[in-house]
C-alpha positions as CSV (number, residue, x, y, z in Angstrom):
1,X,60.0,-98.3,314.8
2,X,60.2,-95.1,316.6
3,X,59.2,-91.8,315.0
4,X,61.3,-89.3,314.8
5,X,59.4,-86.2,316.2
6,X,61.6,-82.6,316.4
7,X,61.5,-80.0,319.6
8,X,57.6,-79.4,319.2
9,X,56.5,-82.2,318.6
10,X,56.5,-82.5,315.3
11,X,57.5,-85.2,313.2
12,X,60.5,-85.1,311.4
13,X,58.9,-84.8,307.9
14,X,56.6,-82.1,306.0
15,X,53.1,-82.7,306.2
16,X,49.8,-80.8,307.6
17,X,48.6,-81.0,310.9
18,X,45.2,-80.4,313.2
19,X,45.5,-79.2,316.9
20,X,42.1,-79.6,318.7
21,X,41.4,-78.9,322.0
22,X,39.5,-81.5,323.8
23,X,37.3,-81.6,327.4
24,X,37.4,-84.5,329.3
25,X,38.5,-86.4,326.6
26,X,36.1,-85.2,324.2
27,X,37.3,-82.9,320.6
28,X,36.1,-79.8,320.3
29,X,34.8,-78.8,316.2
30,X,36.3,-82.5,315.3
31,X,33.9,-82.5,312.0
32,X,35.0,-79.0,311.2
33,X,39.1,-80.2,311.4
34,X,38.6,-82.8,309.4
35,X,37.0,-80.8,306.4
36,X,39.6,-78.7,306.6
37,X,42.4,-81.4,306.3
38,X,40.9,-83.4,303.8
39,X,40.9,-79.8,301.7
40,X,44.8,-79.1,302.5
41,X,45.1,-83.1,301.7
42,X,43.4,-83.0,298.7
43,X,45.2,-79.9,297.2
44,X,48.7,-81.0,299.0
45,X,48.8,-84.7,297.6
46,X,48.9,-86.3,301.0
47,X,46.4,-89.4,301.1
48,X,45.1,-89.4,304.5
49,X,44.2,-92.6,306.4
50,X,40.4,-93.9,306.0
51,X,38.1,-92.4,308.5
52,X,37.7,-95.5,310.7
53,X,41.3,-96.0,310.8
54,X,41.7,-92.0,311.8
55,X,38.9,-93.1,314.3
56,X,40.2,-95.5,315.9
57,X,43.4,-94.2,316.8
58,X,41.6,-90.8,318.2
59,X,39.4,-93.2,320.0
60,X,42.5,-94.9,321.5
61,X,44.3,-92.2,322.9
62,X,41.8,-90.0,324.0
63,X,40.7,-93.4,326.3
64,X,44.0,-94.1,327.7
65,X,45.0,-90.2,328.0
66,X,42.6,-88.4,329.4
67,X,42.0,-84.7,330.7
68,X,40.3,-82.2,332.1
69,X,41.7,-80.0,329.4
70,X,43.4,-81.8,326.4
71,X,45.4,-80.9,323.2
72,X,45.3,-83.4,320.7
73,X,47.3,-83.0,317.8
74,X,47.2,-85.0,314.2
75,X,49.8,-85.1,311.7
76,X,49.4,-86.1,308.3
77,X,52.1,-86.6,306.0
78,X,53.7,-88.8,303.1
79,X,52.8,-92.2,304.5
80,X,52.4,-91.1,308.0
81,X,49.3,-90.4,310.3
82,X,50.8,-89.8,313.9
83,X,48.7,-88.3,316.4
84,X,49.3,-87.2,320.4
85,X,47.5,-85.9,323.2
86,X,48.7,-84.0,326.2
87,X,47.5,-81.6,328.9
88,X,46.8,-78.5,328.3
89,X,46.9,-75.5,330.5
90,X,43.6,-73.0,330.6
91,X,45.2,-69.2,329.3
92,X,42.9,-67.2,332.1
93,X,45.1,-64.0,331.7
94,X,44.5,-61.8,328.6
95,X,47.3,-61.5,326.3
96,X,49.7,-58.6,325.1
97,X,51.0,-58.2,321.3
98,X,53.8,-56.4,319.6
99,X,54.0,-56.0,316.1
100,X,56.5,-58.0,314.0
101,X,58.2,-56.1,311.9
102,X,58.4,-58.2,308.9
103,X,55.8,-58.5,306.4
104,X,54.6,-62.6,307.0
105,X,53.4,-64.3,304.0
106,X,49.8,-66.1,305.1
107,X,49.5,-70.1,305.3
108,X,47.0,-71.3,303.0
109,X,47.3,-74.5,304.9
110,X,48.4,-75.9,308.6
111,X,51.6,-77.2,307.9
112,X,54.8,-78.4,309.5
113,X,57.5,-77.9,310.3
114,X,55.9,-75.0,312.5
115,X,59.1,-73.4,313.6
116,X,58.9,-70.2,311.4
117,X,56.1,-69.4,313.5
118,X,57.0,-70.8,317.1
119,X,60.3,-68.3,316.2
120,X,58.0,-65.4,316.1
121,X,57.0,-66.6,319.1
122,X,59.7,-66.8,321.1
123,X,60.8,-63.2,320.0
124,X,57.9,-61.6,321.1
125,X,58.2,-63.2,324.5
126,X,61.9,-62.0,324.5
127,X,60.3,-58.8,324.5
128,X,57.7,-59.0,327.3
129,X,54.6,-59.9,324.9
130,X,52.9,-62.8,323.8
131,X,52.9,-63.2,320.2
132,X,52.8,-60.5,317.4
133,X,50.3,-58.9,315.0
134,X,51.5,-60.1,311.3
135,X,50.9,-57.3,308.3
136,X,50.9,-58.0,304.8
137,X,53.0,-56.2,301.5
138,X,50.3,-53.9,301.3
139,X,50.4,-53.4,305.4
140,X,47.0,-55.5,306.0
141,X,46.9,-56.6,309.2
142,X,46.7,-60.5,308.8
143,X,46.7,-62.8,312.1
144,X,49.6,-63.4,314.9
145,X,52.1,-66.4,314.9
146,X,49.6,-68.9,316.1
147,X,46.0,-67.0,316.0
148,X,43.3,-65.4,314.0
149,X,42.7,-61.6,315.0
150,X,38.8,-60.1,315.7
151,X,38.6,-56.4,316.6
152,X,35.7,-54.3,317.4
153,X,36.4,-51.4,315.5
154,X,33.7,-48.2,315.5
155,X,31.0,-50.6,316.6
156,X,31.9,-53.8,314.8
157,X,33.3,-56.5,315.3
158,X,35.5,-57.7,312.3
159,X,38.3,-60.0,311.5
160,X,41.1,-59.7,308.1
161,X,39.3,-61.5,304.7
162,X,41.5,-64.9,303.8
163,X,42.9,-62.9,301.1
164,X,45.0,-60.6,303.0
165,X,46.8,-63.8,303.9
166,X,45.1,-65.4,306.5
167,X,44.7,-69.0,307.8
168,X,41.1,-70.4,307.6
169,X,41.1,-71.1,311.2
170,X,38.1,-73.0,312.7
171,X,37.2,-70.7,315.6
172,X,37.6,-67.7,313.3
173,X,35.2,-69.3,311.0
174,X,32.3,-70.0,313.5
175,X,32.4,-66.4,314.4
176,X,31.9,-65.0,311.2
177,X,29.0,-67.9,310.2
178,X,26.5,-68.0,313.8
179,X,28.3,-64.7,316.0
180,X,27.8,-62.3,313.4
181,X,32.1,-60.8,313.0
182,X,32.2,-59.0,309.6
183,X,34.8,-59.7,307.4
184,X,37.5,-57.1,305.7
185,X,40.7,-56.1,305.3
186,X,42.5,-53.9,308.4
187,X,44.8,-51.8,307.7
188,X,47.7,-51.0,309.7
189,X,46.4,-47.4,310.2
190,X,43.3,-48.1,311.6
191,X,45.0,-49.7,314.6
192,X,44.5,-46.4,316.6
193,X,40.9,-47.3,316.3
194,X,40.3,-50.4,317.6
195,X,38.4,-50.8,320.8
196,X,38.6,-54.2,321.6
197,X,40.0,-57.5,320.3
198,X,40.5,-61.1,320.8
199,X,42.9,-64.2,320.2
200,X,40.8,-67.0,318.2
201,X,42.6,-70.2,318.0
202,X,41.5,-73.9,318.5
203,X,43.2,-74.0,321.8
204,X,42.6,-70.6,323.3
205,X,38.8,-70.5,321.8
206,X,38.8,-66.4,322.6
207,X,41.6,-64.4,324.3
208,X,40.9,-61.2,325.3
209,X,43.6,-59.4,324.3
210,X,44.9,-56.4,326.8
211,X,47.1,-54.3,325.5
212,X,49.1,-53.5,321.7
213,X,51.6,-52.5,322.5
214,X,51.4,-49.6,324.5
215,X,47.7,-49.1,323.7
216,X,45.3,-50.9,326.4
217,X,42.3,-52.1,325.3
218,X,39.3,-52.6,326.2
219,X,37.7,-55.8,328.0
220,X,34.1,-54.7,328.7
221,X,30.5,-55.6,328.2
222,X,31.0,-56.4,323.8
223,X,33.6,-58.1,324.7
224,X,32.2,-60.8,327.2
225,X,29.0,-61.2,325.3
226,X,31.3,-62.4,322.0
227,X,33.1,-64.8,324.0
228,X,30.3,-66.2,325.5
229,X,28.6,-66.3,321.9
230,X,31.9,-67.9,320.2
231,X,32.4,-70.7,323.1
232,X,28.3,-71.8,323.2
233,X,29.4,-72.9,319.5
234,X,32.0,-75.2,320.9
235,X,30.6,-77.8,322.7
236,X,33.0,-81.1,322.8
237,X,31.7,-84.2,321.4
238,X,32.6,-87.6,321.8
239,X,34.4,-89.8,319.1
240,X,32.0,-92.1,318.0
């Protein structure tokens, strides 16, 4: 039987879902993903398959598909466990953000259907940018469509607390626990003040990002030595 998958990918269903980026067919922070679906699982219902099952099939496709640069996606659902691999493209240019004008509720979990957030997307693009900075009610800046947000702001480097409505992503949580980003809330008036800042996201590791925008950042010596910090913590490893 054939699933059903919708324009992204997806299948047709409501479930949670991991996107990993892998290197010559090896997952990047695979342990890490894991912990956090069997949390969203756990609190969400959804009985996930048994790890050597979930092995298995990773093992499988990342054989038959491999890649310099990969993205391997699992999707977790109701009596479903589909998972795909496919190329992905390096990001090498830093990226440009709006801000969307609507206040975003945060996603406690990674779930589909994603298209809520791949519409953000597509409307900052519309616009000449790549994705927009999300503020909460009380006009906390949060995280983009698809990414958490890290600033350097007077000195420090700091990314929006889980409670202003942000997803725990895995990059953004390896740069708080071994690169030394603090943690609290941004608000949309400090924006003026921010020196530098990056994209973190599975896929993207760190983005510099250019401008907001009107307002160029900057890319400079900080900026480089937090990148480099954040991706020696992401080694790929093989599924064994």
């Amino acid at each position: 039987m054939t699933l059903e998958l919708d324009s992204y990918g997806f299948p047709v269903a409501t479930g949670i879902f991991e996107t990993i980026k892998t290197v010559d067919g090896r997952p990047i922070a695979l342990a890490r993903h894991m912990r956090r679906a069997l949390t969203s699982a756990a609190e969400l219902g959804i009985e996930l398959p048994d790890e050597e099952s979930i092995r298995e099939a990773l093992s499988e496709i990342l054989t038959s598909q491999k890649f310099t640069a990969g993205r391997l996606r699992l999707c977790f659902a109701e009596d479903l466990f589909h998972v795909s691999h496919e190329e992905y493209e390096e990001l090498t240019e830093a990226s440009n953000l709006n801000f969307y004008s609507e206040t975003v509720l945060g996603l406690i979990h990674k779930k589909f259907p994603y298209d809520d957030r791949f519409s953000i997307i597509k409307s900052a693009r519309d616009e000449g940018f790549d994705d927009s900075i999300l503020f909460n009610a009380k006009n906390e800046i949060t995280e983009t469509a698809v990414s958490n947000l890290v600033f350097r702001i007077a000195g420090v480097w700091v990314t929006p607390p889980i409670t202003s409505g942000v997803l725990p992503g895995i990059v953004r949580a390896i740069a708080i626990e071994e690169c030394g980003v603090s943690v609290r809330p941004i608000h949309i008036s400090e924006i003026p003040e921010i020196q530098c800042g990056f994209l973190l996201s599975s896929l993207r590791i760190a983005q510099p990002i250019a401008f907001i925008g009107d307002m160029k950042l900057e890319i400079g010596e900080s900026s480089r030595e937090l990148e480099a910090q954040i991706r020696a913590q992401l080694q790929p490893v093989s599924v064994g």
